[in-house]
C-alpha positions in Angstrom: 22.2 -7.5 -12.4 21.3 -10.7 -11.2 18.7 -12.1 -13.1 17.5 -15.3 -11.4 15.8 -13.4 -8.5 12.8 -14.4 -7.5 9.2 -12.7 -5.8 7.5 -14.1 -3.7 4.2 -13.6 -2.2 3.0 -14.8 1.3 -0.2 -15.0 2.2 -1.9 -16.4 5.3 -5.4 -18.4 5.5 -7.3 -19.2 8.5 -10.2 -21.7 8.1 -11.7 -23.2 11.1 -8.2 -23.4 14.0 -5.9 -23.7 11.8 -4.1 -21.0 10.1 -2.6 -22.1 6.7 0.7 -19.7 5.3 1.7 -20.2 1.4 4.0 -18.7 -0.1 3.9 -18.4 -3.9 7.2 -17.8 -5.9 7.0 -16.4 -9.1 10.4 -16.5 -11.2 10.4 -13.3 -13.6 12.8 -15.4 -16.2 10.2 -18.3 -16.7 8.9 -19.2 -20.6 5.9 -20.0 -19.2 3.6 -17.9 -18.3 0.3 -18.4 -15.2 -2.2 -19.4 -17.8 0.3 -22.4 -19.5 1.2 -23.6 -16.1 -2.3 -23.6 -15.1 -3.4 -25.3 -18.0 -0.8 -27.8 -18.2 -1.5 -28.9 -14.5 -5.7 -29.2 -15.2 -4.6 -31.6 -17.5 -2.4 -33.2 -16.0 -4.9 -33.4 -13.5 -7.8 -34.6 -15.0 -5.5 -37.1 -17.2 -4.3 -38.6 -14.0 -8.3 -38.7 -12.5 -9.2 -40.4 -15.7 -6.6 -42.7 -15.9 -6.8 -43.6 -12.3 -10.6 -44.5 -12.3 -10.1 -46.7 -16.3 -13.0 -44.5 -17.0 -13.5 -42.6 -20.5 -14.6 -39.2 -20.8 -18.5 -39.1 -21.0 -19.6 -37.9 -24.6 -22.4 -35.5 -24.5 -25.1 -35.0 -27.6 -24.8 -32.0 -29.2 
């Protein structure tokens, strides 16, 4: 049994003329699982943002 297959989804998206197709791969043998990847890649996201503006994080009072 091979078990490095992959499945993949794809999905097309039309917003205004253009029509968008994406295709998502999801790889069954991954550690990882959606909600890590998506978490790591928000803050990966928002460390880049910060670190691109030189701003700090606002601090809110409690």
């Amino acid at each position: 049994m091979n078990t490095n297959t992959t499945f993949n989804v794809t999905s097309e998206y039309k917003i205004g003329h253009t029509l968008y197709t994406v295709t998502t791969v999801f790889n069954p043998v991954s550690k990882e699982s959606l909600s890590d990847i998506l978490k790591r890649l928000i803050i990966r996201e928002c460390e880049d943002f910060l670190g691109e503006s030189g701003q700090e994080p606002k601090k809110q009072a409690v």
